[in-house]
Structure formats: structure tokens, C-alpha cells
KELUM-508416 format. One record per residue: residue in one letter; x, y, z of N, C-alpha, C in turn. Coordinates in steps of 0.02 Angstrom, whole numbers, plus 50000, padded with zeros to 5 digits. Atoms other than C-alpha are relative to their C-alpha. Example, Ala and Ser with C-alpha at 12.3 -4.5 7.8 and 13.67 -1.06 7.14 Angstrom:
! residues 2
a500454994150000506154977550390500455006050000s499584994149997506844994750357499615005550037
! end
This chain:
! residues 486
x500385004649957516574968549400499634994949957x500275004650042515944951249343499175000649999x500475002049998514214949249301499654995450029x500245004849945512944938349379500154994349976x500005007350041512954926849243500554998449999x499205002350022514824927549222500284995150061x500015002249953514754922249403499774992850010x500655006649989513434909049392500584994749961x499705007650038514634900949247500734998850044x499335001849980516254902049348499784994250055x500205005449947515324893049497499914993249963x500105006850027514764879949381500424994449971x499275001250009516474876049330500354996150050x499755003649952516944872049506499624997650030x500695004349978515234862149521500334994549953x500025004950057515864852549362500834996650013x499355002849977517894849849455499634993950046x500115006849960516894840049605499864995049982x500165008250019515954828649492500624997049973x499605004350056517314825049376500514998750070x499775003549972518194820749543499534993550040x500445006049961516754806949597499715004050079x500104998349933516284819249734499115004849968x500554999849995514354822249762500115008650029x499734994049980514194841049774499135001650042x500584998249972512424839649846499744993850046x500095005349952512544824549985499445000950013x500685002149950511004820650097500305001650060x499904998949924512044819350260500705002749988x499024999649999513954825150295500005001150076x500015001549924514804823850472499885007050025x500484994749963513894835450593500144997250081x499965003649925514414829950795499425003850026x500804997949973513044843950849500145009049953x500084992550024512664864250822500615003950019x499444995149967514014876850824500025003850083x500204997249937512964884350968500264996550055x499995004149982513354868351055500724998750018x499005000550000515294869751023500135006150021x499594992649942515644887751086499794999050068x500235002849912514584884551251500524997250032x499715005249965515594869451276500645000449974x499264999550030517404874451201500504996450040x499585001949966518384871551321499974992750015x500175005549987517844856351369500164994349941x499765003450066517924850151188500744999249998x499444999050009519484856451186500594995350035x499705006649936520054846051345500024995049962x500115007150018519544830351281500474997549965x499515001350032520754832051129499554994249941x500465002150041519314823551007500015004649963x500214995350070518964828950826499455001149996x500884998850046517384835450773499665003849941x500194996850061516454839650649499425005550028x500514995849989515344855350623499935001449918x500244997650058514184861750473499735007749980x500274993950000513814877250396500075003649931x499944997050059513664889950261500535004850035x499244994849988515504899750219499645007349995x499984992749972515144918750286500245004649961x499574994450017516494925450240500724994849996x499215003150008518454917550169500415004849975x499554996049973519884926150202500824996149981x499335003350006521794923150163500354998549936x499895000850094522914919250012500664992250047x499655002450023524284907150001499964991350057x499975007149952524764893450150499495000250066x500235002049967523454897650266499345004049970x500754997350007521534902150257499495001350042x500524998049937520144908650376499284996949958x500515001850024518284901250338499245002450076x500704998049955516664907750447499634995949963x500385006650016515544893250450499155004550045x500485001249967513824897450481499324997350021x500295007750033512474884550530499175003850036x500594997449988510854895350605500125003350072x499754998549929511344893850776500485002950025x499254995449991513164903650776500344998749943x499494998450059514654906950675500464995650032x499485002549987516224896950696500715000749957x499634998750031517944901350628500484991849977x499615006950031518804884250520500435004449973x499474995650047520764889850489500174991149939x499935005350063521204878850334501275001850010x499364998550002523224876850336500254993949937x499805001650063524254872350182500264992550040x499435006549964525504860750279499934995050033x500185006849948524584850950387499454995949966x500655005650011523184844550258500524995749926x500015003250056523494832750102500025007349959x500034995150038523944844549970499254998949922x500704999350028522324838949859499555001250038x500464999249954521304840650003499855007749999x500104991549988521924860850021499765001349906x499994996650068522034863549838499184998549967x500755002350012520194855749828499445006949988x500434994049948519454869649951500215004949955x499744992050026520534883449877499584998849930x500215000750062519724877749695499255000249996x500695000149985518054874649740499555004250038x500504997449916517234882549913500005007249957x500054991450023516634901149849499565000650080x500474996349924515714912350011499364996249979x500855002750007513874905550027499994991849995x499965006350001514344887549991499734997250087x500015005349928513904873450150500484995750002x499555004949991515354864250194499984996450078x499725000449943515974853950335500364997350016x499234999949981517484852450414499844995650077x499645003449947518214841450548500595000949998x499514997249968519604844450662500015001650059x499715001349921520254847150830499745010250001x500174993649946519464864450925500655002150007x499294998549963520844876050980499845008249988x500284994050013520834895050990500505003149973x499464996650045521764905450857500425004950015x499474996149933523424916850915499545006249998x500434994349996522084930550900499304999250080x500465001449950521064921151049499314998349979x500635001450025519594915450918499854993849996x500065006249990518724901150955499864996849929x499875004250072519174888650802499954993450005x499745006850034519214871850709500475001149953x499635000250054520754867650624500014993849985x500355004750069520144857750471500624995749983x499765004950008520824841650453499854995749925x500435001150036519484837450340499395003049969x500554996150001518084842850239499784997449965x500435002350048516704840150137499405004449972x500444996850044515384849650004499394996650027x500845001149981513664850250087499415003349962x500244995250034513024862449967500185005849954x499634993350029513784872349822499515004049970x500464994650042512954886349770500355005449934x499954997250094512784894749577500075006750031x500144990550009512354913549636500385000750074x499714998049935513304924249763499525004650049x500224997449947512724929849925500115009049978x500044991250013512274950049931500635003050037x499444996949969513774960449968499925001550099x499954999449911514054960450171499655006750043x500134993549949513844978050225499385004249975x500854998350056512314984250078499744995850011x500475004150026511424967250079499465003249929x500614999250047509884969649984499505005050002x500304991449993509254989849976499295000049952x500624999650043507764987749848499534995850042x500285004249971506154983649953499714995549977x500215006850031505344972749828500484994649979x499395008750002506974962249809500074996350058x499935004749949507064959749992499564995250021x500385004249969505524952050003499654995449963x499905004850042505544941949844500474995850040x499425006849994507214934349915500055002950063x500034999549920506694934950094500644996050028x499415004949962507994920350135500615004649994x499474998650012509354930250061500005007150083x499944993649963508774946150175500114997050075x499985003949952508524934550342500894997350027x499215002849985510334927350300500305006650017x499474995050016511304945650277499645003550087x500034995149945510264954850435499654997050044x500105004749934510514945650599499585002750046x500574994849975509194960250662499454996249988x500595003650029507884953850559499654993950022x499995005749968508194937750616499754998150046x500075001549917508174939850782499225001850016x500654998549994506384948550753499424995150008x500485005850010505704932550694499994995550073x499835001749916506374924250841499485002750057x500504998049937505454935750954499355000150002x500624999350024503834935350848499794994750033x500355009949983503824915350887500045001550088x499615000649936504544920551083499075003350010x500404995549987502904933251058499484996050016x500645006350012501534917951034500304995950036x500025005349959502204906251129499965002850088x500074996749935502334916451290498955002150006x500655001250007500474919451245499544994350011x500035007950003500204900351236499934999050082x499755002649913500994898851410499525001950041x500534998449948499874910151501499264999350005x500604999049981498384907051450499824990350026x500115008549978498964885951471499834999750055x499894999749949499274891251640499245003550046x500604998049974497514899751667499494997949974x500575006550004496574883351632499755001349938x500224999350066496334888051444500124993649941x499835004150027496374873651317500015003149917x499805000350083497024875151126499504997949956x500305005450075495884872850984499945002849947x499794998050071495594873050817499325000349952x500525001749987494144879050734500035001749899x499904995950060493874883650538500215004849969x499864994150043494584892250397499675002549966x500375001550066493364888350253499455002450039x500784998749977491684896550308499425000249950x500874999950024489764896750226499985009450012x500004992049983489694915150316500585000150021x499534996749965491204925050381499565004550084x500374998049944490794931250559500365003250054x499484999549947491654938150719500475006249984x499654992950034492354955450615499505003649942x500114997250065491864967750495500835000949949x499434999750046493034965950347499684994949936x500145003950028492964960150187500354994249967x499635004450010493294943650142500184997049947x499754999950071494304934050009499554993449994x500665005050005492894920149930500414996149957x499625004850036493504903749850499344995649977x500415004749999492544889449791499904993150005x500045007249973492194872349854499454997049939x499855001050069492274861349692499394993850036x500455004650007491564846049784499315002850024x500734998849980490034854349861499655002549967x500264996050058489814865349713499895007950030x500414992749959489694882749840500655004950007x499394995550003490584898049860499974999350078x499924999149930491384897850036500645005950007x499564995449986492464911350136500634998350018x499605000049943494164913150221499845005350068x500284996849901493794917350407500295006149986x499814993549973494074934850451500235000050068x499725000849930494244930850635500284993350009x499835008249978494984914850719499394997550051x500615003649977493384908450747499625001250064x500444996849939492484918450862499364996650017x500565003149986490734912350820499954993050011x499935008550000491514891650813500015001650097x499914999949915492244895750996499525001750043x500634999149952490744902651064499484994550013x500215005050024490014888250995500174993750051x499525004149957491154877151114499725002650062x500404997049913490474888951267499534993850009x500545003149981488854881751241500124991950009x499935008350011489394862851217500214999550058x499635002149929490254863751403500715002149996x499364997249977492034869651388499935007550012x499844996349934492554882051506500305006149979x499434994650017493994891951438500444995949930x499835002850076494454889851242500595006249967x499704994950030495884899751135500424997349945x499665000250063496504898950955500625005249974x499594995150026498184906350882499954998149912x500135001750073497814905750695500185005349942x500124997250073497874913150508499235005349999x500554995450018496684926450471500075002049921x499924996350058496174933850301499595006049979x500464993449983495414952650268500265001049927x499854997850091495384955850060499935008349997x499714995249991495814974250097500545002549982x499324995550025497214987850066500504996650044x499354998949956498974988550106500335004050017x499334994849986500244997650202500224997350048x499625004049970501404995750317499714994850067x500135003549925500214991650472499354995849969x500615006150013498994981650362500174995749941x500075003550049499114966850283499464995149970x500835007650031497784950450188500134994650045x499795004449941498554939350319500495000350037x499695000049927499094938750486499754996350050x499995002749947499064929150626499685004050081x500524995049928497774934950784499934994050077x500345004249935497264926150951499375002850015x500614999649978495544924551002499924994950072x500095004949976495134916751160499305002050067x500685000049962493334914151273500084996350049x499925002149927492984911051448499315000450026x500754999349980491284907751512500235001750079x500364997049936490654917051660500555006650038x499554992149985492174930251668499545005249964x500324996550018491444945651662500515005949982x499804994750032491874962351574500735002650044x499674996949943492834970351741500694992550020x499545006049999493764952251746500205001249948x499745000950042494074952351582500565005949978x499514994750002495124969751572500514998850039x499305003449973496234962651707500464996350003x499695004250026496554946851652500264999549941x499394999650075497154953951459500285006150029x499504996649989498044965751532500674998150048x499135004349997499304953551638500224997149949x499915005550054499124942451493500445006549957x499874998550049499784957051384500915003350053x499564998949995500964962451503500714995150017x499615006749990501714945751530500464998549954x499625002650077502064943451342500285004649993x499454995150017502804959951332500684998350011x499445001249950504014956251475500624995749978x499635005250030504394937451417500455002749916x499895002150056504684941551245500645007649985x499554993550021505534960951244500585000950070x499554998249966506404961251426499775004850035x500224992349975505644977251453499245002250008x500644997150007504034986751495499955008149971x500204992850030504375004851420500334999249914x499885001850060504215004851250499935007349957x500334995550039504295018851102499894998649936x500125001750061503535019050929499465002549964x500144993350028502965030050791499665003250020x500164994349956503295043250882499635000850056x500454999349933502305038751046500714996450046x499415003949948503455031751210499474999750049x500495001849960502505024351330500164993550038x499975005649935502685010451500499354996449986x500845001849970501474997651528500084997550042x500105000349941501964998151691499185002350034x500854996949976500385003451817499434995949990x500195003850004498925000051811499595005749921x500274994250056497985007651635499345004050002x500384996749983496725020551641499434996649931x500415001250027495095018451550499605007249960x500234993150053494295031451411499404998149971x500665001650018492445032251373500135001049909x500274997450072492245031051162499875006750004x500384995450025490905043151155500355004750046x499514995649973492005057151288500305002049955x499364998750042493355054551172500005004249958x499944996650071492515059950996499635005950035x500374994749985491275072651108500605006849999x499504996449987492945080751158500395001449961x499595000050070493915079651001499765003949940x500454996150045492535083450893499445004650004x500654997349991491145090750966499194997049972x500795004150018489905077350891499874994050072x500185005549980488945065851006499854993949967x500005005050049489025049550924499194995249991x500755003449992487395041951007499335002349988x500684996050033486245057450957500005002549938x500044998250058486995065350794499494996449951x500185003450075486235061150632500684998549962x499465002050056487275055650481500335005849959x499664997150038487355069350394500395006050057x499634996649951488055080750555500734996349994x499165005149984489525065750567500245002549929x499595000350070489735068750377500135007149983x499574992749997489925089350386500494999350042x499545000049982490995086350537500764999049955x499295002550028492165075350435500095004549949x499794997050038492265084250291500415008150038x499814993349949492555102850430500654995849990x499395003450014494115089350456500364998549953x499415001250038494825086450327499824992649993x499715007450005494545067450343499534996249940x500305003550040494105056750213499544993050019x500335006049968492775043050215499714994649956x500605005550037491675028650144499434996850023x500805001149962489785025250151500085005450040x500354997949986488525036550199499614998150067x500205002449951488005025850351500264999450061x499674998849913488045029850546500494994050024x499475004949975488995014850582500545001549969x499494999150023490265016350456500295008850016x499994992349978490265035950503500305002650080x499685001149943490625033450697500574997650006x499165002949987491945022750651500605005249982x499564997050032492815035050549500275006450049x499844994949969492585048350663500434997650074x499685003249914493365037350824500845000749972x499174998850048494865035150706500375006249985x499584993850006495245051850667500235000450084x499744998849953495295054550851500434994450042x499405003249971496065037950916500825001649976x499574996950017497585043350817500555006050030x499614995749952498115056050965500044998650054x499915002049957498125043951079500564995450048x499265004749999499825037551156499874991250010x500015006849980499235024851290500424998250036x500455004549991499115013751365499395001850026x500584998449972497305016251385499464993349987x500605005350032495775005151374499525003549993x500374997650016494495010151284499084997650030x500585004349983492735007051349499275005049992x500774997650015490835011551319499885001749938x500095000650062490915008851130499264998449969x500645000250022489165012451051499944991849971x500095006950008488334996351012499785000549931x499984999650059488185002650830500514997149959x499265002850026489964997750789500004994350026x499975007249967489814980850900499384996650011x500785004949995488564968950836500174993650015x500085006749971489224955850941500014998350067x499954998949949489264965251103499814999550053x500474998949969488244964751249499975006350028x500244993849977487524981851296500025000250076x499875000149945487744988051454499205002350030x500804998049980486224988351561499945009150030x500234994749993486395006451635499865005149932x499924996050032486615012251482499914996849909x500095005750030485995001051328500265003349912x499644998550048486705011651183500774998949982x499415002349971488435008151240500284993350008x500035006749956489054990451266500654998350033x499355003049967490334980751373500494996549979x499505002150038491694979451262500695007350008x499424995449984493484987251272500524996249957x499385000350026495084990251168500595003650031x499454994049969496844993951219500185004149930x499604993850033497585008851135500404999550017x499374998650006499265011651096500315003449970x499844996650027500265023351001499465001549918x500444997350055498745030250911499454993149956x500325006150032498125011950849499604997150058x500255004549958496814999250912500494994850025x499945008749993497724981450981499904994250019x500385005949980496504972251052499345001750002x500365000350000494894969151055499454994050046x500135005549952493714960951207499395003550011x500644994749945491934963351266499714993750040x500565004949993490584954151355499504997249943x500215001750053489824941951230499064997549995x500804996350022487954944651156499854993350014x500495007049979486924927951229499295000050004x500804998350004485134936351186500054996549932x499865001550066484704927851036499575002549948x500314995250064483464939150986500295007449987x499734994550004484424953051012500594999349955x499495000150043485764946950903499824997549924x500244999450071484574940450767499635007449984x500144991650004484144960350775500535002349982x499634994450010485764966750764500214994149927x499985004150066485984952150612499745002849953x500284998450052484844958650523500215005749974x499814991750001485384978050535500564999249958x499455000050006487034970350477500194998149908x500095002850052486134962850329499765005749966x500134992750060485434979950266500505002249968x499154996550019487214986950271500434998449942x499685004750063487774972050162499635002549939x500435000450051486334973750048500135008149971x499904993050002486624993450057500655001849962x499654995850007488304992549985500994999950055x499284999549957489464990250132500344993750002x499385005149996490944977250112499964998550054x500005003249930491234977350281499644997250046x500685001849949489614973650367500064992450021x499965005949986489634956550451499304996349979x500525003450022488754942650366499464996550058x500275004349932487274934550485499934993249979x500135009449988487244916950536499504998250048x500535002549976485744909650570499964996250047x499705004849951486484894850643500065000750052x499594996749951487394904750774499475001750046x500794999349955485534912050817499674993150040x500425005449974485014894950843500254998050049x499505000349939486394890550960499855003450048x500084995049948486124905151060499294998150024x500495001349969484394899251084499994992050045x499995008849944484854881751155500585003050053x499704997549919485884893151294500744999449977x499454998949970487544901751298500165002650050x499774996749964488534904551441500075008750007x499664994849981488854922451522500824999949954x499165003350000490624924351426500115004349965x499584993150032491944937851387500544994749960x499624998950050492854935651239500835004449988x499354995249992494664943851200500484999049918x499474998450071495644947251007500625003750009x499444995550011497404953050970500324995149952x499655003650042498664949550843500565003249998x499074998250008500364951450778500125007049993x499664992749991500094971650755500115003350069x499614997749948500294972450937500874998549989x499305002050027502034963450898500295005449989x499524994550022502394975750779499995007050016x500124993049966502134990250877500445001350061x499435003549975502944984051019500834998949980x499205001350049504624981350900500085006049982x500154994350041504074996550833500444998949914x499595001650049504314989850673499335000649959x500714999950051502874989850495499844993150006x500125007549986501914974250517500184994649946x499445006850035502694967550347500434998949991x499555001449976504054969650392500224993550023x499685006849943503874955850516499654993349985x500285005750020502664944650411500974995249957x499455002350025504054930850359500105001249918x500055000350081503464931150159499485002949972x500784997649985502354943750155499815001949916x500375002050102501054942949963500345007149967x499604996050047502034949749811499604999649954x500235003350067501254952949637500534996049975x499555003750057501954940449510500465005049982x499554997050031503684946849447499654999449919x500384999850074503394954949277500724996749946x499545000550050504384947849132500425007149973
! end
């Protein structure tokens, strides 16, 4: 078997026949009438007419030896079969192709439509032309590319070989835009709010810090898609606001977490909590529908409809029942014998970070569809508390096969109650904790010149990949590599 390099020089060989025939092996345009997609649809019809056309594409797969040849052309949109015949072209014309064209190349061919005695819809090549020769060969057909850090170094190569993959991306974009639609359709308007922040706000997570050269200051990348800007917009007079954006969280990896991903956030003044669970739950079952076909879905290891209508699960029930700790009376160090009784590992010493850990062990046995609701207002310092019950606030997540994938409450419009839970948030920081959300003063001030009543609502692409039942980097297009090592 040849080597890569031995490969690379034979290609270059029949890179170095086209020039030395005056032929441009890397054009700008070559004839193109429309998309292959465009020509099977309409075959027949083409075919009627009795017109030549041209189509473009990268060779697939070539086939054949002597007076005739098979070529799979493919251009994004479909495959098309070009037969090449000895007898009917210019004999430099065939002997060109046969010398030059290797698999992976872009060529394109003109010629008359017609379907091959096998019944395959074809062009037989009249003409052709070098749209693109390529040095290195495409990954063998039926292995592609088995090493996971090669596939996602040479993502294009993996995208080209597995028409699966492909099609994922496809549905990722089918996933957000069906999102788009419904909320266009329920008087929501598009906007766009910062990346670059002073504080990070709207999550606990920690963030990745850069520095702004002309101002001389260290600034953030957002953690959320602009929760505290959009709320911000409440108060100014719009109605109903929603961002699909970039996020960044300077955190671990695995398969269901990555440093960027793509989330939706979107606010609605004067919907309330009990509105707001109904309206993300068509919204979620809408995008399911549009984008998968289906409403019963399975994935690791859970199977689950989101038909119905979904039941609702108190937090504190959950871990009382799971664990036997109350979350709103324990102490710290009770949450921290529990966990350890478990088995589960943790970080920080502090009740907030301690509730969380313990919700997690137990969300983890949860199939779903459920919504989660009456989440201590320890973990949600941006919540509004519920009045029967003011430890608790009016915020809710769906559950799904053991994971959070959304996130929505009623949004905090006290503004001393949120320069209170600011501050709490600022010990945490000062204490030690990464994650703690930075406070914005600003945001306080706002809230004192009057925000709306207004529920809030988060989700991002790991619903997607849950849904697909697929690892979420999987389905990032180019998802962060270290530098290749020498």
C-alpha cells in the first residue's frame, strides 16, 4: 500500500499534466445549470427537453477500466452518477479524465440526462472540467475516520464520509430555527445583547476573562445569553424579547459538557410562572415535533413521550425522599455526612453549593418528562420566591433522562431583595467559589427605576443532544482541540 506521501506526490504529478496543458486546475467558476438536488427532482423533465447540462461536484467514488467509466459526483445536495464513454468523447478529452480525476477531486461535467441500462439516473459526459484537484485522498469508504481526535481535527473529512452526521447538523439548524418560528409567532422579537461583559451574570459558572486593550480592563465572556441585558429591555418597554446565541462556561469536559454552546434565553413581561410552564412546554414540544417527526424519544438509557401533559416534582420532596435530608432545615455539615453516606463526591463546604450536589445525585433517576418546581431560593439568586412559601421560589426545570434542560422562573423585580441575594453571592465569590454569580450594581439600579412582572425561560443545544440521543460534542460542528503536538 502506497503511502500518504507517495500519494500526495502521484497527485501532484497529475496537478503538474493540467498546467503543462494550459488548464487552470483551481478555476473560480465552471459550468453549474443548478444543484444535483434540482436535477433528480426534475429528471424527467430534463430529460424531455433533450438540453445539455451541466452539474458540479466532488468524485465519490470511480468505477470502471477500459472504454467506459462510472463517476459519483457529489455537490452537498445529492449524488449524481456521470458515465464517461471512450467512443463518444474526443479521445484527449477521455484520456484527460482517465489521467487526471483521482476520487475526492471536484469536477464538472456536461451532457445530456438519461438513465443507465441499470435504471440510474445519469449524465453522459460530453464534457468536463477540473473544479478542484485535490493532493490527499479521501478516508477509505466503509472505516472513514475511527480515531476520535482525528475526526474532529478533520471534521470536514468526517461530515463528508458520514451522511448521519450530516444530517444531525441539519436538524441542529431545523432545531433553532423551529424555535425562532414559535416564539416569532408568539409576538416575541429577536435581539442581540452582549458578549464582552464588566460582570458575568444570569448563571453560576465560571467564566473565561480576556482583556480589553483599548479600555485597559479585564472583561468576561457571558455565561448566559444575556439574561440581565434582556431584562434590561423589560424595563425600557418591550414586551416579549429572545436571544439564540454563543455562550461560554471555563469548566470541564465530557461528553454532555462543553466551553461553548449555543442556549436560548427569552423574557416576557407580565406572564406569570403557571403561564410560563405552558407556554415552554408547547414551545418545546413544537420543536421536538418540527425538527425529529416524533414525540417518543429514548436516550441513555431512559425512553420517554412528551406526549400529555407533564407532571410537576417539588425539589425539596425529591431529595427528602431520595435522601432523607431536608434541604431548607439541614445544616451543612448534615448535607456533607449525607454525601459522603453516598458515595458522592463534592466541592465547597457551602449550603448552596451542597444542595446543589445533593439535587444532582438524585435528579439522575429521573426519566421524565417532569418539571421541576419549588427550588430553594438558595440555589436561585435571580428567582422570585414564592409568597406562600418564601424559602422556595417560582422557578422550574424540565427533566429528562436524568439531566436538567431548561431553565425558567418568575423574575426577581425587588431590588432590595436582589441587592441581598448579590451580596450573599459576593461572600461565596470572596469565599472561594468559582461559580457564585458576580453582582451588578447596575442591574440593582435598574430594578429600582421599575421592572415589569416577567417570567424568563433558558435552554440550549443539550436538549438537542438528548433528544438525538447523541454526546453534545458530538454535535458541536468544531468542537475546542488542544494544539496538535509536534
Amino acid at each position: 500500500m502506497a503511502s500518504l506521501e507517495e500519494i500526495k506526490q502521484g497527485r501532484l504529478a497529475k496537478l503538474q499534466i493540467l498546467k503543462d496543458r494550459g488548464i487552470n486546475p483551481y478555476p473560480a467558476r465552471v459550468p453549474r445549470d443548478f444543484p444535483v438536488s434540482f436535477l433528480k427532482t426534475n429528471f424527467d423533465a430534463q430529460v424531455a427537453s433533450g438540453d445539455k447540462i451541466s452539474v458540479a461536484g466532488r468524485v465519490m467514488a470511480l468505477r470502471g477500466q477500459g472504454a467506459i467509466l462510472f463517476a459519483v459526483l457529489f455537490d452537498g445536495t445529492d449524488r449524481i452518477q456521470t458515465i464517461i464513454k471512450k467512443d463518444s468523447l474526443p479521445e484527449d478529452v477521455f484520456s484527460l479524465f482517465v489521467d487526471t480525476v483521482d476520487i475526492g477531486d471536484f469536477v464538472s461535467v456536461t451532457g445530456l440526462p438519461a438513465l443507465s441500462k441499470t435504471g440510474e439516473k445519469s449524465v453522459i459526459m460530453e464534457s468536463w472540467v477540473m473544479a478542484s484537484k485535490t493532493l490527499l485522498p479521501l478516508p477509505e469508504k466503509w472505516h472513514g475516520l475511527q480515531d476520535t481526535d482525528e475526526r474532529y481535527r478533520k471534521r470536514y473529512l468526517d461530515f463528508l464520509m458520514d451522511e448521519d452526521l450530516r444530517g444531525l447538523i441539519i436538524k441542529k439548524s431545523k432545531f433553532w430555527e423551529s424555535v425562532r418560528t414559535f416564539l416569532k409567532e408568539n409576538d416575541f422579537i429577536e435581539v442581540e445583547t452582549p458578549t464582552l461583559e464588566v460582570t458575568t451574570g444570569g448563571a453560576e459558572a465560571n467564566p473565561f476573562k480576556t482583556h480589553h486593550d483599548d479600555y485597559d480592563m479585564d472583561v468576561f465572556l457571558r455565561i448566559s445569553v444575556g439574561e440581565l441585558w434582556q431584562k434590561r429591555l423589560m424595563a425600557g418597554g418591550f414586551s416579549r424579547t429572545f436571544e439564540i446565541g454563543r455562550v461560554y462556561r471555563n469548566e470541564g469536559s465530557s461528553p454532555d459538557h462543553t466551553q461553548e454552546f449555543t442556549n436560548l434565553e427569552f423574557y416576557a413581561s407580565f406572564m406569570d410562572y403557571i403561564e410560563g410552564i405552558h407556554f415552554t412546554e408547547e414551545l418545546i414540544k413544537y420543536t421536538a415535533k418540527e425538527t425529529f417527526g416524533t414525540m417518543d424519544f429514548s436516550t441513555r438509557g431512559h425512553s420517554f413521550s412528551l406526549e400529555g401533559n407533564w407532571p410537576k416534582l417539588s425539589y425539596v420532596d425529591v431529595v427528602k425522599e431520595k435522601t432523607g435530608i431536608d434541604v431548607l432545615t439541614a445544616s451543612a455539615s448534615e448535607m456533607e455526612d449525607k454525601l459522603k453516606e453516598l458515595g458522592v463526591k463534592y466541592e465547597g463546604n457551602n449550603k448552596e453549593r451542597l444542595t446543589d450536589t445533593l439535587w444532582k445525585y438524585c435528579r439522575k433517576q429521573i426519566a421524565g418528562p417532569v418539571w421541576l418546581v419549588d427550588v430553594p431560593k438558595i440555589v436561585s439568586p435571580l428567582s422570585k420566591s414564592k409568597e406562600d412559601n418564601p424559602e422556595v421560589t417560582e422557578r422550574v426545570q424540565l427533566i429528562l433522562a436524568g439531566s436538567e434542560m431548561t431553565n425558567g422562573f418568575s423574575e426577581l423585580n425587588d431590588p432590595l431583595d436582589q441587592k441581598e441575594r448579590f451580596e450573599n453571592q459576593k461572600k461565596l465569590l470572596e469565599g472561594g467559589d468559582k461559580e457564585a454569580m458576580m453582582s451588578d450594581y447596575e442591574f440593582v439600579e435598574m430594578l429600582e427605576y421599575g421592572m415589569p412582572p416577567t417570567f424568563g425561560f433558558g435552554m440550549g443545544e443539550r436538549l438537542f443532544a438528548f433528544l438525538a440521543d447523541k454526546p453534545l460534542r458530538e454535535l458541536q460542528a468544531f468542537p475546542l482541540m488542544r494544539p496538535k503536538s509536534d
